[in-house]
C-alpha positions in Angstrom: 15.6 21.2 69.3 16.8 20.1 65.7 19.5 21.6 63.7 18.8 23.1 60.6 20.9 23.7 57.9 20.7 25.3 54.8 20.7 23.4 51.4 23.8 24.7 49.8 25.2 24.0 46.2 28.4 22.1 46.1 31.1 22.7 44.4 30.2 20.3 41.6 26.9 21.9 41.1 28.2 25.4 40.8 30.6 24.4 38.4 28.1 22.6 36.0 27.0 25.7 33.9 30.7 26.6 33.0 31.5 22.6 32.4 28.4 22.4 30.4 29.9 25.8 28.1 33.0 24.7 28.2 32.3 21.1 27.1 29.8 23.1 23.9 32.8 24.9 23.1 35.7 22.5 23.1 33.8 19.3 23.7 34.6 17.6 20.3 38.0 18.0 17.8 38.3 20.6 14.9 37.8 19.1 11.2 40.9 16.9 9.8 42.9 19.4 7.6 44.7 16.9 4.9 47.9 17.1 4.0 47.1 17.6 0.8 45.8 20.5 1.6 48.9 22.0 4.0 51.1 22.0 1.5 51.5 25.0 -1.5 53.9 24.0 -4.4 55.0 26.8 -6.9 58.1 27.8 -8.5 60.5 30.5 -6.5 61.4 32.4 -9.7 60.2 32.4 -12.7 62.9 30.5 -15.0 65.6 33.3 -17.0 66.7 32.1 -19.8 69.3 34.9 -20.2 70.7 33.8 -16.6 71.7 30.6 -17.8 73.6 32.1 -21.0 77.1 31.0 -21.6 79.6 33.7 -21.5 83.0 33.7 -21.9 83.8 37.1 -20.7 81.9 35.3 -16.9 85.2 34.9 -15.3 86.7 38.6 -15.6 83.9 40.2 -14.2 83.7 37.5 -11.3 87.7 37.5 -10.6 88.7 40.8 -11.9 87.1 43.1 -10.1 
């Protein structure tokens, strides 16, 4: 009388559909971004000319109040 066993799948074989989707998804690396493009330069306000007025009258309001 002979044994019989049943073929089974191993672990390695049931995991080969999810490696296989897995691999499609994140096999390879995401396009270079250059750092050209990561960086935004603009001013942070508009430049007031009336800010940068001289006045003499400056110093009461700033110490006087």
């Amino acid at each position: 009388m002979t044994d019989r066993t049943e073929l089974r799948e191993t672990p390695q074989q049931a995991a080969e559909p999810a490696a296989t989707e897995r691999h499609s998804r994140f096999g390879r690396l995401p396009e270079r971004i250059r750092p050209q493009d990561m960086v935004e330069t603009r001013p942070a306000t508009l430049p007031d000319p009336a800010r940068d007025r001289y006045s003499a009258d400056e110093w009461l309001v700033r110490y006087c109040l």
